[in-house]
N, C-alpha and C positions, 0 to 999 in steps of 0.2 A: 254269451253262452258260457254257463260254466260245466265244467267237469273235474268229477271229485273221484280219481283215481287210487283203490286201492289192491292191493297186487294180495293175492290169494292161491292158496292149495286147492280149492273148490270153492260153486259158489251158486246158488240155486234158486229160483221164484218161484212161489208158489200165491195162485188165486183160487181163493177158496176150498184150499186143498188140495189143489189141483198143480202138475207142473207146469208149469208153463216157458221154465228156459234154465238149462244148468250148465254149466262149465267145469272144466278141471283147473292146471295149471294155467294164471293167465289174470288177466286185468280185470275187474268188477268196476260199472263206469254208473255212477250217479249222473246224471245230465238235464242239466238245468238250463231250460230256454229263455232268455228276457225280450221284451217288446222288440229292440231294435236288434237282433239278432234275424241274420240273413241265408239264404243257402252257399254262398260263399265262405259263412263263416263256420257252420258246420261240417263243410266239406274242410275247410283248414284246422278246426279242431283236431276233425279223424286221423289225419295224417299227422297231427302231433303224437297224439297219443297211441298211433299205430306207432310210429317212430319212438316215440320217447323212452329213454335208456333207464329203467329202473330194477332191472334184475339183472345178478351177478354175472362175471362172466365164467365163462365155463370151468375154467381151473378154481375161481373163487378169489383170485388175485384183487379184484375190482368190483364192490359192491351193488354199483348202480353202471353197468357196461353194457347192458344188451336190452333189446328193445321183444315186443309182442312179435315183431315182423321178422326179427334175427335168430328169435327160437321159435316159432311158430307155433304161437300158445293163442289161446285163446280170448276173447273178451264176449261178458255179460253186460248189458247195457240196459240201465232201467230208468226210467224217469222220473224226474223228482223238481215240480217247483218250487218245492220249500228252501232249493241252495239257491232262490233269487230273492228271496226277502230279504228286507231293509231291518237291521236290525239295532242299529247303531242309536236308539233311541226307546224311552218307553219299555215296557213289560207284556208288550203284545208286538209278533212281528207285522209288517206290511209284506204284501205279497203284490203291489200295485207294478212293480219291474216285472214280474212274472209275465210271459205271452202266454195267451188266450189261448184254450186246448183247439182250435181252427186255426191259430199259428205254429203252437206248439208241436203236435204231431206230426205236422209232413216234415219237420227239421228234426226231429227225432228219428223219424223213419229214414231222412238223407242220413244224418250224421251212420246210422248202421249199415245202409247201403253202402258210405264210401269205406267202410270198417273194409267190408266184404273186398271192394274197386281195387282198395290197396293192397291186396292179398291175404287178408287175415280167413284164415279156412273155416274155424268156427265164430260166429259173430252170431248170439244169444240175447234175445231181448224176454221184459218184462210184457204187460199188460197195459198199454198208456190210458192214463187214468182212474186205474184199479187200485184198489186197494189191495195191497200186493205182500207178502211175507217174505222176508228175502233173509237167506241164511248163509254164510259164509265161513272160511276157515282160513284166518289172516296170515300171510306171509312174511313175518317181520314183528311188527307191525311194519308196512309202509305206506305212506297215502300221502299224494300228492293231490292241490288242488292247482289245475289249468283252466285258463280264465280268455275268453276273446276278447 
């Protein structure tokens, strides 16, 4: 399971014009299911990236100190098979690691549930397997990718 963490000012989907999940201050989470990814392992992703120290700390002293869970900010979480393709070869990717949307969404919909278990107040998803518009207002830049 990957997750492609980028830390944003706002951050918003929209299908078909339509909103479908926005956030403020808080984590924007790309999430990429592969074959052998399990509900254990989405439930240990969530608690990284609940946990995971990427924004200052309050005084500003330390750039990467404080976590979603330690300011209680937010996270948007949208789905995206295209961070499982094989790309290391060729001019066309593979998507063959990718799990099958009967695999992929009940671990998409864990991984947001445990967003939620851990304490994160707002926890905003996309449309799983929509074609989705997603706009965002980057924080940094900073973007971290976390990998199971």
């Amino acid at each position: 399971m990957i997750a492609l963490l980028q830390r944003v000012d706002r951050a918003a989907v929209h299908v078909d014009s339509q909103l479908v999940g926005a956030i403020g201050r808080g984590l924007l989470v790309f999430l990429g299911v592969k074959t052998s990814d399990s509900l254990q392992e989405a439930r240990r992703l969530a608690q990284r990236v609940a946990q995971y120290r990427c924004f200052p700390s309050e005084d500003g002293s330390k750039p990467m100190d404080r976590s979603l869970l330690d300011l209680g900010l937010s996270a948007l979480v949208v789905s995206q098979f295209t961070l499982c393709a094989q790309t290391n070869k060729g001019r066309r990717p593979s998507f063959d690691p990718a799990a099958p949307p009967e695999q992929a969404e009940p671990l998409y919909e864990a991984f947001m549930q445990a967003l939620v278990d851990l304490g994160l107040e707002q926890v905003e998803g996309g449309r799983f397997g929509a074609m989705m518009k997603v706009s965002l207002i980057n924080d940094g830049p900073v973007t971290f990718w976390l990998e199971t």
